[in-house]
Residue frames relative to the residue before (quaternion, step in Angstrom):
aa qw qx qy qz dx dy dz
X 1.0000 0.0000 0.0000 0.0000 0.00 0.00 0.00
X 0.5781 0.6007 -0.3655 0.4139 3.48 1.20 -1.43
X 0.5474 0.6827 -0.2651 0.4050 3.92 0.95 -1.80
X 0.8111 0.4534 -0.1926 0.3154 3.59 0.28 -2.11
X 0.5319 0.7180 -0.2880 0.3445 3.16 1.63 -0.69
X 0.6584 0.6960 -0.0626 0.2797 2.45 0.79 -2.41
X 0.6197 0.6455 -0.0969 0.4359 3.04 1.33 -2.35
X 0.8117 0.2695 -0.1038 0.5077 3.65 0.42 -1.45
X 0.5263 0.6024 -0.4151 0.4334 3.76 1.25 -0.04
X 0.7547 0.2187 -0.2061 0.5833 3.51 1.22 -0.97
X 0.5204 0.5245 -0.5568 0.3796 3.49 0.43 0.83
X 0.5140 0.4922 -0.3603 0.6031 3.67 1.28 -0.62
X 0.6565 0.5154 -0.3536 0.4222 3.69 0.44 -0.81
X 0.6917 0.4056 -0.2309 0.5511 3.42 0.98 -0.63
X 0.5839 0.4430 -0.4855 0.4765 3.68 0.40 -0.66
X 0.4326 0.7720 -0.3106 0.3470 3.80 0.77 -1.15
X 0.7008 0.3952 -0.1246 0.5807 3.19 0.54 -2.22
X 0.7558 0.4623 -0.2940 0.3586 3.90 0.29 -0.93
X 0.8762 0.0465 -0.0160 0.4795 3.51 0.30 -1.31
X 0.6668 -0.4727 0.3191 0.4798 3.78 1.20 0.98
X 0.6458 -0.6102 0.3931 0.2367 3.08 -1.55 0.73
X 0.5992 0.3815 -0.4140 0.5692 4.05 1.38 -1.21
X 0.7139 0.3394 -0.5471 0.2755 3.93 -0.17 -0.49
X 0.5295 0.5735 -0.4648 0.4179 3.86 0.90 -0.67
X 0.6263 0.5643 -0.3344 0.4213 4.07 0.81 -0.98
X 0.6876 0.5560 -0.1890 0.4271 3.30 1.06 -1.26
X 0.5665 0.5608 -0.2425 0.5530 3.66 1.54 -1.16
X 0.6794 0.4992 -0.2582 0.4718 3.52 0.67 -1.27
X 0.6535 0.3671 -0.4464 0.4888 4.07 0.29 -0.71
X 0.5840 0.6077 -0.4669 0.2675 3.77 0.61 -0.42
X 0.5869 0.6180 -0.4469 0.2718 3.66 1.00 -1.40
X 0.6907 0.4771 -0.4266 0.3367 3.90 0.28 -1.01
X 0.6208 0.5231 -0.2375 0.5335 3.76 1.11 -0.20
X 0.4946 0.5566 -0.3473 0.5700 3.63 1.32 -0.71
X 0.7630 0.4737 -0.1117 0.4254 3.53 0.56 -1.88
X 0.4931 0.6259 -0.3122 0.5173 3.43 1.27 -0.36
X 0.8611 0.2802 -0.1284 0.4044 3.25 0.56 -1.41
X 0.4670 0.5206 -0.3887 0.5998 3.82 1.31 -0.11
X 0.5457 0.5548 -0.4299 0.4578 4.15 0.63 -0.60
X 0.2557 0.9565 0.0305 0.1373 3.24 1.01 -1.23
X 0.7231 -0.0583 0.4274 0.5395 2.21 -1.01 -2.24
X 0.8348 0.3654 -0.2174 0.3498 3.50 0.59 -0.85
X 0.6299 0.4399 -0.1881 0.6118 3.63 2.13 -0.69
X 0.6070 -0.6614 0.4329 0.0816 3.27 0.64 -0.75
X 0.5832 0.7128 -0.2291 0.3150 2.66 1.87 -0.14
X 0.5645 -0.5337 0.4017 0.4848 3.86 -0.54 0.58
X 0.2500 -0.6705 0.6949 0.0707 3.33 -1.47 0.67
X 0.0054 0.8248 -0.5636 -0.0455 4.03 0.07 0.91
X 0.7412 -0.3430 0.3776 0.4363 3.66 -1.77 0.24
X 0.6542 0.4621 -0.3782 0.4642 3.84 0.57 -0.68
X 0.5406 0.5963 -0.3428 0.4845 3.65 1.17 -0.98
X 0.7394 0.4045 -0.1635 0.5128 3.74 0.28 -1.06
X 0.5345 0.5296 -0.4145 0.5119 3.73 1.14 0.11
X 0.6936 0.4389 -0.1699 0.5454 3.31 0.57 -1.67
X 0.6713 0.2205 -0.4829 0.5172 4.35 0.11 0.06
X 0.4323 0.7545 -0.2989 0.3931 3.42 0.80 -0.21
X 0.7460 0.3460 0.0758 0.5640 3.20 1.15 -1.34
X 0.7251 0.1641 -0.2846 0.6053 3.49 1.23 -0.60
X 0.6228 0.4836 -0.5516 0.2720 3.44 0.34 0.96
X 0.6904 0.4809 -0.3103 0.4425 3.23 1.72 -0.56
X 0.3211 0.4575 -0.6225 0.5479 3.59 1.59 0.76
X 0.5990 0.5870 -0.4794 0.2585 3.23 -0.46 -0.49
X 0.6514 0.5415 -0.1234 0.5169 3.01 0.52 -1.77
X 0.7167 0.4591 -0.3394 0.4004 3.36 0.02 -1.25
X 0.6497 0.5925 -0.1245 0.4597 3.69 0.95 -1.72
X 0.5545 0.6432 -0.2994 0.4350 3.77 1.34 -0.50
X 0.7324 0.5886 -0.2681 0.2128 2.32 0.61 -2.13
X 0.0278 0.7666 -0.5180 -0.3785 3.87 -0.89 0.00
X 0.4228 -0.7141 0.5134 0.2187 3.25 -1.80 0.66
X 0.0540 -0.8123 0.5296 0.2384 3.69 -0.54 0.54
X 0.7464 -0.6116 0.2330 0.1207 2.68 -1.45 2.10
X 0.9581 0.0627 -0.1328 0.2458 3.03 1.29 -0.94
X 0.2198 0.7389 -0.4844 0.4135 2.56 1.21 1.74
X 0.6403 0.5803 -0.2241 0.4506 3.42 1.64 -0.63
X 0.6196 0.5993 -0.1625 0.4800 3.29 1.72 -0.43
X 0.7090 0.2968 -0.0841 0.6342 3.40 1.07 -1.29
């Protein structure tokens, strides 16, 4: 358990170093939806109306959080 941690702590740490810290943040809100969809397909698990709310919701954070805004158009 101690290892798996470790493993996926310094891979984020590295993606970090590679592709910045907001896209690594942005990658990272995705996994509970990733994990959603491998359950799935690969366990079998039921997918309910509340399910399809919540990816629903963490994709349009996402989006929303992407989006860029330019500063000074919001100003002037």
């Amino acid at each position: 358990m101690i290892f798996g941690t470790l493993i996926a702590f310094y891979s984020y740490l590295t993606a970090v170093q590679i592709i910045g810290g907001q896209k690594s943040s942005l990658l990272a809100s995705v996994e509970p939806l990733s994990a959603t969809v491998l359950a799935v397909l690969w366990l079998n698990v039921s997918f309910t109306t509340i399910d399809w709310i919540g990816s629903v919701f963490i994709i349009s954070t996402v989006f929303l959080l992407s989006r860029k805004t330019d500063k000074k158009k919001e100003a002037g």
